[in-house]
N, C-alpha and C positions, 0 to 999 in steps of 0.2 A: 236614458242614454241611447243614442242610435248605433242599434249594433253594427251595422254594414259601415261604422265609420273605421279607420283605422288610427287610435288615437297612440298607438306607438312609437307610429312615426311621426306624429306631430311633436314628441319630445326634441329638446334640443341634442346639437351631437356630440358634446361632452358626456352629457347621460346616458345615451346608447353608446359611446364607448366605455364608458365605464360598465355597461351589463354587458358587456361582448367580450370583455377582460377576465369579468369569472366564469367565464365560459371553458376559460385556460385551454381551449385548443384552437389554432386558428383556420384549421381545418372546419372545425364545426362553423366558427365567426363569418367564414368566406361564405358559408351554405345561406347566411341570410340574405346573400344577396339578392337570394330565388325570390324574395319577400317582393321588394320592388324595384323601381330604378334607383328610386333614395339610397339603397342599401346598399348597391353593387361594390362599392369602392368606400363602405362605411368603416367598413372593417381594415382598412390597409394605414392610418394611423395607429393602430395597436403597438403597445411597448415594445415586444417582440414577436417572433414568430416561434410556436409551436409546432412543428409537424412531428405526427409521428402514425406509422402504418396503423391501418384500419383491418378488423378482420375480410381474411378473403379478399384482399381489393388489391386488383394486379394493375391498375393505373395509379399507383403510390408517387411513382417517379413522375408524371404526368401535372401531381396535384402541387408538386415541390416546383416545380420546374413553372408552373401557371402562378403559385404564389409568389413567389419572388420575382417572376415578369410586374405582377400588380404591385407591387413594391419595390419597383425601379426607380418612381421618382422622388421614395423615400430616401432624404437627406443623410438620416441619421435615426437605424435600426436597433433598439436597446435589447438586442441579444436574439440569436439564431437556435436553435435544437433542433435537428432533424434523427428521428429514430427509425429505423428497420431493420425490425430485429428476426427476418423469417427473409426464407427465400433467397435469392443470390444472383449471381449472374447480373451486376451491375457493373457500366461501361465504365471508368475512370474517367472518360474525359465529360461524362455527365458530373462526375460527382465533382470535377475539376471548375465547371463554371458557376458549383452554387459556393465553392472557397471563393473565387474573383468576385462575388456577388458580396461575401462575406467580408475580401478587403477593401471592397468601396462604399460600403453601407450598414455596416455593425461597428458599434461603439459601445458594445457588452461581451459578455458573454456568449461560446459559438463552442455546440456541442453538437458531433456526429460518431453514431454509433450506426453501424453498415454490415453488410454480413459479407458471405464471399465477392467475388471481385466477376467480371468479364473476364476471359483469360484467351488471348488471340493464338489458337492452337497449340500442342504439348510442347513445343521449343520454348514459350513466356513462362517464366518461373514464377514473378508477381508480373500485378496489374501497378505500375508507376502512378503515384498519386502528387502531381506538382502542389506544391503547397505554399502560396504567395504568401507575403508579408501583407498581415491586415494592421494598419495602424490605429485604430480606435477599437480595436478587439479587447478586451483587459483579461479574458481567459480563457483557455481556450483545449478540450480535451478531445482530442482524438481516439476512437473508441472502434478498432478494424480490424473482422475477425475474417481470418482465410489471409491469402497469400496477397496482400497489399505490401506497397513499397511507397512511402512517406517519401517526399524527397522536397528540401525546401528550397522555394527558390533563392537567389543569392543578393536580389537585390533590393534595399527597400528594409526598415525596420517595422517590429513591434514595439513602436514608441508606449503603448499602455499596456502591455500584458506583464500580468504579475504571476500567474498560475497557467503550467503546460504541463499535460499529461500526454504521451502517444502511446496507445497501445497498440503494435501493428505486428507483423512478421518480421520486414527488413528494414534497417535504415542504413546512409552508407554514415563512416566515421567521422570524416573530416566534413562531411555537411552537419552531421550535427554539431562537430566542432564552430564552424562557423555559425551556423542559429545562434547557441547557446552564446556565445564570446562577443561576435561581433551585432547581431540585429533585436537582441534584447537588454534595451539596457536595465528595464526595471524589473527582470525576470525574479519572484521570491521562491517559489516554490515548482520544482520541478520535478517528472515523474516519469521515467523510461521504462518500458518493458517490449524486448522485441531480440532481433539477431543483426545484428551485422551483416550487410548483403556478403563484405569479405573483412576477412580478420583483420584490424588495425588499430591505433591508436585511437583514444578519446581522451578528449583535455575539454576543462568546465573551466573557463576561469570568468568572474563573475563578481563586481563590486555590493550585488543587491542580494544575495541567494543567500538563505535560510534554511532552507532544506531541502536535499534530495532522495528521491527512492532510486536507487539503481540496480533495477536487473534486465543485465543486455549478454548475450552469448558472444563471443569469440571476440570480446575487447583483450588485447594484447596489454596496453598500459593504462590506467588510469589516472591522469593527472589534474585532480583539485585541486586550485588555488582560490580559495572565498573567505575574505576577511571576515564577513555577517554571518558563516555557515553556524547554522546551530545545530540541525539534525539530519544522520548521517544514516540510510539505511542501505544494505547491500543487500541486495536477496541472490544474485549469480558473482562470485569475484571475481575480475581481471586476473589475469595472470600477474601482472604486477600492477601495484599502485603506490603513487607519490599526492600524499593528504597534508597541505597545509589550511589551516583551519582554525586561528587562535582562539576562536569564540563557542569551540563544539562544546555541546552540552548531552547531548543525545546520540547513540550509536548501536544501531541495531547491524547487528553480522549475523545472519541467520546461514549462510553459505558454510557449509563444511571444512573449505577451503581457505584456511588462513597461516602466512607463513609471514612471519617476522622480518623475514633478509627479502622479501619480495612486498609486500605488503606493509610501508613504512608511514606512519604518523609524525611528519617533520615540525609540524609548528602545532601544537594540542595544549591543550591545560592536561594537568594532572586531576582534575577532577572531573564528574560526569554527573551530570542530572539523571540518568538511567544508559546502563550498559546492558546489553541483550545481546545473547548470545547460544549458538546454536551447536552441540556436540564438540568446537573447539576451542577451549578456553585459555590458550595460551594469550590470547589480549588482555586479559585480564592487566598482566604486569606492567600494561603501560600508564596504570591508574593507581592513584593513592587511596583516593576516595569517589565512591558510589553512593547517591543517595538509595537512588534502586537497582539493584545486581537481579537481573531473569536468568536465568541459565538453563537451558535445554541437554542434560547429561544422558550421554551414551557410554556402558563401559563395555567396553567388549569384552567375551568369554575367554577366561585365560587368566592367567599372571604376566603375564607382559601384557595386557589390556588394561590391567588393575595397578597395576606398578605405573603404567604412562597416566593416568587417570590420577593417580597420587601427584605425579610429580606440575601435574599442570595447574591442579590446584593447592599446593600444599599450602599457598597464602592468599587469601582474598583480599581482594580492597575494600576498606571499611566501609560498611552500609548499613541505612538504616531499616531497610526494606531487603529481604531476600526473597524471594519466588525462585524455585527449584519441581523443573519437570525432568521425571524419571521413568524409565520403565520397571515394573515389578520382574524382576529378573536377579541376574547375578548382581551381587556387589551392594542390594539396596539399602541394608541396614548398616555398614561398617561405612559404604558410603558416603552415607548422611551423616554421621556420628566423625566423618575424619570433615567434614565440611562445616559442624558446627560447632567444632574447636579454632574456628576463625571469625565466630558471630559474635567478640563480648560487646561490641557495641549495637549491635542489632536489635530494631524495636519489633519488627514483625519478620515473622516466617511464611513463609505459603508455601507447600507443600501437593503437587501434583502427581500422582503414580497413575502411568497410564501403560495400557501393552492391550493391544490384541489376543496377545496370549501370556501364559504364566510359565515359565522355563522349566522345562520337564529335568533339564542335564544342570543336576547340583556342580558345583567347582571341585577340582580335584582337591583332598585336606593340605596339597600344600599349596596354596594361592592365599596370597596375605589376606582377602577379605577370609577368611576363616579364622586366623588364627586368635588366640583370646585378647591381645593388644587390640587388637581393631575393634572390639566391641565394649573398649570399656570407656565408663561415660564421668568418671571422676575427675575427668582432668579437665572438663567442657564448663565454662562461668558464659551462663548466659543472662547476666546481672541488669541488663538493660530490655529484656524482654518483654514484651508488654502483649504480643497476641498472636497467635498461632492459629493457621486455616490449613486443614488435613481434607483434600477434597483422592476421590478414586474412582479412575476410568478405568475399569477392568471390565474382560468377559463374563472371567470366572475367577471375581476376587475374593480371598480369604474369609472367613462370617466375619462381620466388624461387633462382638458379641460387648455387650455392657462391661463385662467384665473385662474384654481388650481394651473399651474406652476408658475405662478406667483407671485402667494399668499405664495406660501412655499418659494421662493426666496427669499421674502422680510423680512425672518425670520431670516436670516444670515445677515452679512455684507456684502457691497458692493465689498469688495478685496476678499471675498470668493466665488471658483467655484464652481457650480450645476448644475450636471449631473441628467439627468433622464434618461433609457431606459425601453423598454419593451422586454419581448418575445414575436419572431415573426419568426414562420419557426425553429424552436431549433436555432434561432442566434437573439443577443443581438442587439437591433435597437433602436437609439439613438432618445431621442423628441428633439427638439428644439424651 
């Protein structure tokens, strides 16, 4: 073999693009070019572009900006990623011409994660980020951390995007209104977290949408109209919302904030594939049946804390799954025992006690979680029970002694399984 041959480059250029592909950076791919002239521009059919910062290298913006010139007279780029995830003080109107780059040349996927922004003197609140309509983008997450402003433009659809995420600071209402309604039409899964530049209305209406997460600050109304909607998460609530939605199946409200006369379910089924819920459980009542009921219980200290806490659960909707997180605090035992005098059709229990700390201030003897009605377990058929997971996140919890697991065992039926673990090392470790 003659070593001073170079018999790599004599391979066809299917096959060195196929070795330049698992290379999966196109950062490294472009470096071949050093190799020869062959090379220079071997690399710029790749499926898509990889970039993402290199340690220490302050010409990051330099190598994004060089790669996507080399891939200007690519037709059709099967997906973009740009990461920089250190550092800051990036212009918008740089990060503005690799989006235009993105809607005349990607036909995948186009993922940008960016850190803080340029910011033109202390009067600029955010840095404006235009965000064109890319029509052959199919999804598309925005990932912008510091004082960025999303702002799309108006004109021009995303005829293939099925999945948008933006995480940013601001976005204004009525533009997103317009994205959302009018320049996607095959929009399925959406995913907002950010502020309102100023407080107003949001409306999603939407023939293709299946699920949304929503948490946006200072939205005044929220109004869903989506015949396909199946899964429904809030992590911040509007102050009011109008939710038509005949196909929900899914509804996570983990927001503390939920009120009935403001927050209305106009077109819903009566029944839920999993209800999840966060300290307010009054939604409950808008459901007959749960296959799985989460519920996140806070009671507050007191008898009026304990008395509202009764009355919100007094009936659950039938489930066959219950998961129940609680703090080890007031109210824990008479609690559980007034909640699972609504489990007779329940196959499984799960069970979470968690607290930073363990309640030093016992309940004054007249608060109903004291008195001996609350703690009696005769009147509770849990005939359908089939398995019970007892897990504890404590500081400083109770000893869980053989003889405590015992004692709770013998509270079930014999054909029902009982799990305990603890936290130990951040991994779940099983008692036996």
């Amino acid at each position: 073999m003659d070593a001073g041959k170079d018999h790599i480059s004599e391979l066809p250029d299917e096959l060195l693009n196929a070795i330049l592909v698992r290379l999966r950076s196109t950062r490294a791919a472009a470096r071949t070019g050093a190799l020869s002239r062959r090379w220079h521009h071997l690399w710029t059919p790749l499926p898509g572009l990889f970039l993402s910062e290199g340690p220490r290298d302050a010409a990051f913006l330099d190598t994004v900006d060089a790669a996507l010139a080399a891939c200007d007279s690519v037709p059709a780029l099967k997906g973009l990623t740009v990461v920089l995830s250190r550092g800051g003080g990036i212009p918008a109107e740089r990060v503005a011409v690799w989006l235009r780059f993105a809607s005349e040349h990607v036909v995948g996927p186009l993922f940008l994660l960016l850190p803080t922004p340029e910011l033109d003197g202390e009067e600029e609140a955010a840095a404006v980020l235009d965000f064109p309509a890319c029509e052959g983008v199919t999804r598309v997450e925005l990932s912008l951390h510091g004082p960025w402003r999303v702002r799309p433009l108006p004109s021009g659809l995303f005829r293939a995007l099925t999945d948008l995420t933006i995480v940013c600071e601001y976005m204004d209402g009525s533009e997103l209104t317009a994205l959302v309604c009018k320049q996607c039409p095959r929009l399925t899964h959406l995913k907002l977290y950010f502020m309102l530049a100023n407080a107003s209305d949001i409306s999603i209406r939407s023939d293709s949408l299946q699920s949304l997460s929503f948490s946006v600050c200072k939205a005044w109304l929220l109004e869903i109209v989506a015949p396909r909607l199946e899964k429904l998460s809030i992590s911040i609530s509007p102050d009011e919302a109008q939710i038509t939605a005949p196909k929900l199946l899914e509804i996570v409200w983990a927001d503390g904030n939920y009120d009935p006369r403001h927050h209305r379910f106009d077109d819903v089924g009566r029944r839920l594939r999993l209800l999840e819920l966060g300290q307010i459980m009054s939604l409950m009542q808008k459901f007959d049946e749960v296959d799985e009921l989460k519920l996140g219980i806070y009671i507050p200290q007191g008898i009026p804390g304990y008395e509202s806490f009764l009355n919100e659960t007094n009936e659950l909707p039938k489930c066959k799954i219950l998961s129940i997180s609680l703090p080890w605090r007031h109210g824990l035992v008479p609690g559980m025992l007034h909640l699972l005098r609504s489990c007779n059709s329940t196959r499984k229990i799960s069970l979470l006690v968690c607290s930073d700390y363990v309640s030093r201030y016992p309940c004054l003897p007249s608060c109903p979680c004291c008195s001996a009605e609350s703690h009696k377990i005769d009147d509770i058929s849990l005939n359908s029970l089939e398995e019970v997971v007892m897990k504890y996140r404590l500081n400083s919890p109770p000893p869980l002694t053989e003889e405590v697991l015992k004692k709770i065992r013998s509270m079930f039926q014999p054909k029902v399984e009982v799990n305990f673990y603890v936290l130990s090392d951040w991994k779940w470790v099983r008692l036996d």
